[in-house]
C-alpha distance (Angstrom), angle and dihedral (degrees) to the residues before:
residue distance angle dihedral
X1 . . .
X2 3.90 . .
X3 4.10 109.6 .
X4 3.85 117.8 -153.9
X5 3.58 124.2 -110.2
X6 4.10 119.0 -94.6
X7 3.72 98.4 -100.8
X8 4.23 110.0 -102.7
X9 3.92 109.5 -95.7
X10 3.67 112.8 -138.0
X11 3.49 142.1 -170.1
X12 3.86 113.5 -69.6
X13 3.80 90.7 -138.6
X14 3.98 90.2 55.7
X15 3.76 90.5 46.6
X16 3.41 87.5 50.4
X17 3.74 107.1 53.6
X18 3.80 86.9 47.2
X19 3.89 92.4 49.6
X20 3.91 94.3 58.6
X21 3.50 91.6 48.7
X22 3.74 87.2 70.4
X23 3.86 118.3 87.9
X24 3.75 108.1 -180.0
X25 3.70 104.1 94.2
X26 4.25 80.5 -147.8
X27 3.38 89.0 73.5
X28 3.14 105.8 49.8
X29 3.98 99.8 45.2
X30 4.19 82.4 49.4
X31 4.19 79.5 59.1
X32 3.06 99.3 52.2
X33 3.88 98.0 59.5
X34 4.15 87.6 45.3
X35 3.88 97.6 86.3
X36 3.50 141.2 -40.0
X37 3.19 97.0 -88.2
X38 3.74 105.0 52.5
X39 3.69 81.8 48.3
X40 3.82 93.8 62.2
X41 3.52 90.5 45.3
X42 3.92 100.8 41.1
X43 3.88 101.6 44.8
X44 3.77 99.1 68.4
X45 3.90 86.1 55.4
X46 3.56 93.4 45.2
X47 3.68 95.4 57.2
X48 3.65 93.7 32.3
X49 4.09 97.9 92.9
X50 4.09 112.9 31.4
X51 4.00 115.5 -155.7
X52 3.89 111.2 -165.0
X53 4.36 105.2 -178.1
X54 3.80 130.7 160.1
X55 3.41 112.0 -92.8
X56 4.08 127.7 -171.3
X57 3.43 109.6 -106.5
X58 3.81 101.8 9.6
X59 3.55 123.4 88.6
X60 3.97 127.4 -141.5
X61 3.87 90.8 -115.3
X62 3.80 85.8 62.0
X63 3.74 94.4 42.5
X64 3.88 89.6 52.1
X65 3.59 98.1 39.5
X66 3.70 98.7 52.6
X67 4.19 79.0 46.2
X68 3.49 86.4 62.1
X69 3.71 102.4 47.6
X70 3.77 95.7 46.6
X71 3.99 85.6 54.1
X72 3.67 91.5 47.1
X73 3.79 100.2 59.0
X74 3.51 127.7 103.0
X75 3.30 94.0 23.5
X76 3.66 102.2 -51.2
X77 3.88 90.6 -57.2
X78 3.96 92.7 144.7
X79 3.13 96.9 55.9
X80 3.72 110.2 87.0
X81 3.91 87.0 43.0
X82 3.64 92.6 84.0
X83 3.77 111.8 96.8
X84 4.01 103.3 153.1
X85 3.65 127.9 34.5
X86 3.57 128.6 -171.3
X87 4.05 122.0 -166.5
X88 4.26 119.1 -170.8
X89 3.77 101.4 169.7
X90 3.71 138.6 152.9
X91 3.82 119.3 -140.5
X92 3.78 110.5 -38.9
X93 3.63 127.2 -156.4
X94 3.93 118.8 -121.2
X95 4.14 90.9 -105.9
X96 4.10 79.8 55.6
X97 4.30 81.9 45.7
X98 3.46 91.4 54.1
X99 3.57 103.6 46.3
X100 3.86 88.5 44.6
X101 3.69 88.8 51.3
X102 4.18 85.4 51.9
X103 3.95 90.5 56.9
X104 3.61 99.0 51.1
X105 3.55 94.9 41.1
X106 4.22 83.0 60.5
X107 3.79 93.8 49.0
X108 3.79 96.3 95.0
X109 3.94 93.6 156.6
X110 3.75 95.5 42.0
X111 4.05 117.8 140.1
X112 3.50 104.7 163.5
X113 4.10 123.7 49.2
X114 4.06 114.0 173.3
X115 4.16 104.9 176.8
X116 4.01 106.3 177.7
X117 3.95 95.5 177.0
X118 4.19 131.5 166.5
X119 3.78 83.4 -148.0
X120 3.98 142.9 -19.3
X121 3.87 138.1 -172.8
X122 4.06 106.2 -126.0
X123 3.82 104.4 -82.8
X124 3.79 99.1 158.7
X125 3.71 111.0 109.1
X126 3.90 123.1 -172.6
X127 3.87 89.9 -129.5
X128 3.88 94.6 72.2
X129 3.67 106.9 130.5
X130 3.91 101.1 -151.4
X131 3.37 118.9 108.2
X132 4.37 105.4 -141.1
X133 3.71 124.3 -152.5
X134 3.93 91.0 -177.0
X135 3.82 133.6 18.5
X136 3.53 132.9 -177.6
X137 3.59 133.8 -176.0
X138 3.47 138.1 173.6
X139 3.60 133.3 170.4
X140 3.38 134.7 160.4
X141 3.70 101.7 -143.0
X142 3.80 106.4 47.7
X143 3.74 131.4 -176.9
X144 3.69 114.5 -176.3
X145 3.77 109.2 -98.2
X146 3.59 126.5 -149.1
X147 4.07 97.7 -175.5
X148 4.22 78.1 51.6
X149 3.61 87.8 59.4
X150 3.88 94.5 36.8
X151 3.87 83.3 54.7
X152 3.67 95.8 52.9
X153 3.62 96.9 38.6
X154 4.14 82.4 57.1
X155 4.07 96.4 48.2
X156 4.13 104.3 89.6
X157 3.49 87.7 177.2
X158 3.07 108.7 55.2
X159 3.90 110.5 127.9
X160 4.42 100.6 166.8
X161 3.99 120.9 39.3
X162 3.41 110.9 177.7
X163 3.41 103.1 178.3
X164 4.15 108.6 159.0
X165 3.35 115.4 154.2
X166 4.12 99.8 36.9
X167 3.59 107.9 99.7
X168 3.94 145.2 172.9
X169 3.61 115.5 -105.8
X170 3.24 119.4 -158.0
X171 3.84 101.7 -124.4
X172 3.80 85.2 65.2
X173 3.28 136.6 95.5
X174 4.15 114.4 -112.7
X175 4.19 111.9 -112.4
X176 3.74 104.5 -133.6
X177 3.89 106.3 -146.9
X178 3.65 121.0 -149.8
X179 3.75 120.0 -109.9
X180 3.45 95.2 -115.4
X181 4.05 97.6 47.8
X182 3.54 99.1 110.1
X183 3.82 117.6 22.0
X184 3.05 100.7 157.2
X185 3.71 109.9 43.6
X186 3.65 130.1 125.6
X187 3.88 120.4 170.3
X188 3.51 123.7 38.2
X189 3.87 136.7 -176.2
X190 3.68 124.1 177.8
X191 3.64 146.8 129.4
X192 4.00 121.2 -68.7
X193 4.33 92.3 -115.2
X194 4.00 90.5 60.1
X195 4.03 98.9 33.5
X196 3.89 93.8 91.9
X197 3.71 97.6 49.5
X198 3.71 86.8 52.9
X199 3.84 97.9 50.9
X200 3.15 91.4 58.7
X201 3.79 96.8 61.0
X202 4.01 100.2 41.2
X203 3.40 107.4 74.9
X204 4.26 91.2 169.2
X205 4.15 99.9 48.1
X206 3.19 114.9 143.1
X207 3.64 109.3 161.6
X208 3.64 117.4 36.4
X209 3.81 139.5 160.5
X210 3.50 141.9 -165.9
X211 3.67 143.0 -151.2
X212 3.97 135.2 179.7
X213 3.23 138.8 44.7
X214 3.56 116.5 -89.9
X215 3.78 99.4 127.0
X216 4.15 102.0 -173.4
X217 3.62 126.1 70.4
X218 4.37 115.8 -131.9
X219 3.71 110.3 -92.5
X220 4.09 98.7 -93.3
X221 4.01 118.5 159.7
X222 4.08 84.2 -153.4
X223 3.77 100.7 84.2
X224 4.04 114.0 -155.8
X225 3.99 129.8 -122.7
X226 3.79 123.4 179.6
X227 3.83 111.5 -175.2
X228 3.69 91.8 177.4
X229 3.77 98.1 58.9
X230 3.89 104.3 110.6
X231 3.98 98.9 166.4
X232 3.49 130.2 35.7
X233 3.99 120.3 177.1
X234 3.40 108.3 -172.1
X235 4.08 110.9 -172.8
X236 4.40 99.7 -165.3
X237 3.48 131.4 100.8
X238 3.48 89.2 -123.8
X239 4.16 120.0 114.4
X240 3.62 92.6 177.1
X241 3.67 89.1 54.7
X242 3.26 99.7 43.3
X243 4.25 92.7 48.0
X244 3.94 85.7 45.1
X245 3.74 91.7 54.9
X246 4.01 101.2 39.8
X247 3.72 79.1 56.8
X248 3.53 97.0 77.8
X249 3.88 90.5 58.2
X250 3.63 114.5 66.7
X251 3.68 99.2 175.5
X252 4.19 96.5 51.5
X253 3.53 118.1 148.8
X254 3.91 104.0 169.3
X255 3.72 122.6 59.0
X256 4.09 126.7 -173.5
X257 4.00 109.6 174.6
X258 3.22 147.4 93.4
X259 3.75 118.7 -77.5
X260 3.91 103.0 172.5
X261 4.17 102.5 170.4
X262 4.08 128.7 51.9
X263 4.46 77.5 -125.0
X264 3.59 86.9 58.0
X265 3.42 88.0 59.1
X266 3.68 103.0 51.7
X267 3.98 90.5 42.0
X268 3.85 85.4 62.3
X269 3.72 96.6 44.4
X270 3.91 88.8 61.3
X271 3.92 82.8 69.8
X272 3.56 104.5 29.4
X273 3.52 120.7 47.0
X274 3.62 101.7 145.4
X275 4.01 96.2 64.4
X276 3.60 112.5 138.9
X277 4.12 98.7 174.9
X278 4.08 134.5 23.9
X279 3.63 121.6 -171.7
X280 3.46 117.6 -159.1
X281 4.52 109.5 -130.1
X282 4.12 83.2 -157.1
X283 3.73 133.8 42.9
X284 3.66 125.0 -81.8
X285 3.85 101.3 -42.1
X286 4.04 108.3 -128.4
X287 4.44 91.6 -111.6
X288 3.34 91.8 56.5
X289 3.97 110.2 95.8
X290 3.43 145.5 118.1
X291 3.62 97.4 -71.4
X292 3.56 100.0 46.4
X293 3.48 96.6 43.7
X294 3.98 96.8 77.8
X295 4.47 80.9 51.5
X296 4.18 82.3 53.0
X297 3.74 99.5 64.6
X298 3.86 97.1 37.7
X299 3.61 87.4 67.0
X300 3.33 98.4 56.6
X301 4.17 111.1 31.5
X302 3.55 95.5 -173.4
X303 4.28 95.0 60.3
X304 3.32 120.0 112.1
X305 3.56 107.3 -179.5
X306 4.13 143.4 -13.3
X307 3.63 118.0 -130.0
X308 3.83 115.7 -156.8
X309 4.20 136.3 -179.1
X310 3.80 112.3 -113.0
X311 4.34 90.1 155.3
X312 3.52 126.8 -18.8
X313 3.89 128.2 19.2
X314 3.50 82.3 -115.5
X315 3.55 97.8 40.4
X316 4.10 108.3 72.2
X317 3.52 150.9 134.2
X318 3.83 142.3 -105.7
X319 3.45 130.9 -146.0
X320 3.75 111.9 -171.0
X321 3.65 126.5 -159.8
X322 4.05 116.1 -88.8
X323 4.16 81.3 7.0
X324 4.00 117.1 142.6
X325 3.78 93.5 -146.1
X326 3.59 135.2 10.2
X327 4.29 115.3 -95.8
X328 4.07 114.6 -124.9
X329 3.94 103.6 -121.6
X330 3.71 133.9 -177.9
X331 4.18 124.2 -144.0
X332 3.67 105.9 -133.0
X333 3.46 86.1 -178.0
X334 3.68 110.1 74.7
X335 3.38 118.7 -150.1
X336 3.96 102.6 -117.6
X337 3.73 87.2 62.5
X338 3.62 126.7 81.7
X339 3.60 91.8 -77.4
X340 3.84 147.5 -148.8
X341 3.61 116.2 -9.4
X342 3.84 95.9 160.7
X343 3.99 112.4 15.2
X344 3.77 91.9 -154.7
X345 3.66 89.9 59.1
X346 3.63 95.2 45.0
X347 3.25 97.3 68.1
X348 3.51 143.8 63.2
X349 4.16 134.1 -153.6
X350 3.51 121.1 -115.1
X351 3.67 123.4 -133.5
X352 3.89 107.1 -139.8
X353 3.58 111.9 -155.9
């Protein structure tokens, strides 16, 4: 009777940068039941990124219950594994509340919370003890929060705040955010109602953009300027809105708006000088052509190219400066995800055949 070799031990840091390479979640639970020492090593990665979906014939309180018990074992050893969770849920039922409110209150070492919810009784509390670097959360019934804003105001970290669908309504009473609340934030994306309160409170933003259509900033005598804003992607129809914001950024590079008039233009070059890339929100607007495109870059010296829709959102084209055609590009950066930090990166050239 032959007997199979003791299986090679190797070094946990090896193991371990193979392990996270491995995305089925399969996998790794078939690891963790192959020895010891794959366990060790695989667990922490298991646990490490939480997906919570609807699923037909399971209901969320099962979902977050069995959550629960799988964190609680071995004496709560799982628990500070967690560093991103993601939420997709439909309307939950306050039992469902609670025990959601139980797991996040466990997630000491979280960094990442993603909450895309058709509805939610207020569960944020401002005694959570994680520390975020990015938070999203969407829902499509949204009553303003305070123990939201209480939990933002209390997250330091937090570097992304994607915050869409939350909005000011005008029945409500404005939050006034201290100065200091978010030091060390850097991309932002919220309605147009809440984008003012949150300028004022993010001295380091860099990316930032905006959705909505409340045009007209609240009466404030402390006027706003950013010089760290870099992109600004401002979904309206709105050009006046649009020019009034970009003016708060004097070093802007990126543009995403719509400028529909040759005057527009000029009225937004007054502000920003240093662009280096516009993107066009519609399709190609009916001044731009071939002759006016030489006019386009003289007023603003520091442009190098427009980038206009002729398709897809993803699917556009380029027209460099002192180019004899536009170039056929493709965004590989869609526009839900934390977008654009260099434009020239972002995109790729198209081969027309």
């Amino acid at each position: 009777m032959t007997t199979m070799p003791p299986m090679p031990i190797f070094p946990p840091e090896i193991l371990r940068v193979v392990f996270e390479k491995v995305e089925h979640k399969g996998t790794l639970l078939n690891l963790l039941v192959t020895s010891r020492q794959f366990s060790q090593v695989a667990e922490p990665i298991l646990y490490a990124r939480v997906y919570i979906f609807p699923k037909i014939g399971v209901s969320m309180r099962m979902m977050f219950q069995s959550l629960l018990e799988a964190l609680e074992t071995s004496n709560r050893r799982r628990v500070p594994y967690v560093r991103a969770f993601y939420l997709l849920a439909d309307e939950m039922t306050p039992r469902e509340n609670r025990l959601l409110i139980d797991l996040l209150e466990k997630m000491v070492n979280l960094k990442s919370l993603k909450l895309r919810l058709y509805k939610y009784f207020n569960f944020f509390r401002p005694s959570t003890t994680f520390a975020l670097a990015r938070f999203e959360f969407k829902c499509v019934h949204y009553h303003w929060d305070l123990d939201l804003l209480y939990l933002l105001e209390s997250q330091p970290s937090l570097e992304i705040l994607l915050l869409d669908d939350a909005r000011q309504h005008e029945d409500d009473p404005r939050h006034i955010f201290s100065p200091t609340s978010f030091p060390n934030l850097k991309a932002l994306s919220l309605h147009s109602s809440l984008v003012y309160d949150f300028l004022r409170a993010s001295p380091r933003l860099i990316r930032l953009r905006v959705r909505g259509n409340d045009d007209v900033p609240p009466a404030d005598s402390d006027p706003i300027c950013i010089r760290t804003v870099r992109t600004l992607v401002y979904r309206n129809t709105s050009t006046d809105a649009l020019i009034s914001l970009a003016s708060l950024f004097p070093n802007l590079e990126w543009l995403t708006g719509p400028i529909n008039t040759m005057q527009d233009l000029e009225r937004l070059s007054i502000h920003a000088r240093e662009l280096r890339g516009i993107r066009f929100t519609t399709r190609v607007p009916s001044w731009f052509s071939g002759d006016n495109i030489p006019r386009l870059f003289e007023i603003l010296p520091a442009l190098e190219f427009l980038d206009y829709m002729d398709g897809t959102d993803w699917e556009r084209y380029r027209w460099y400066r002192d180019a004899a055609a536009p170039t056929h590009v493709f965004w590989l950066c869609r526009d839900d995800d934390v977008w654009l930090a260099d434009w020239v990166q972002d995109a790729a050239e198209v081969i027309d055949w």
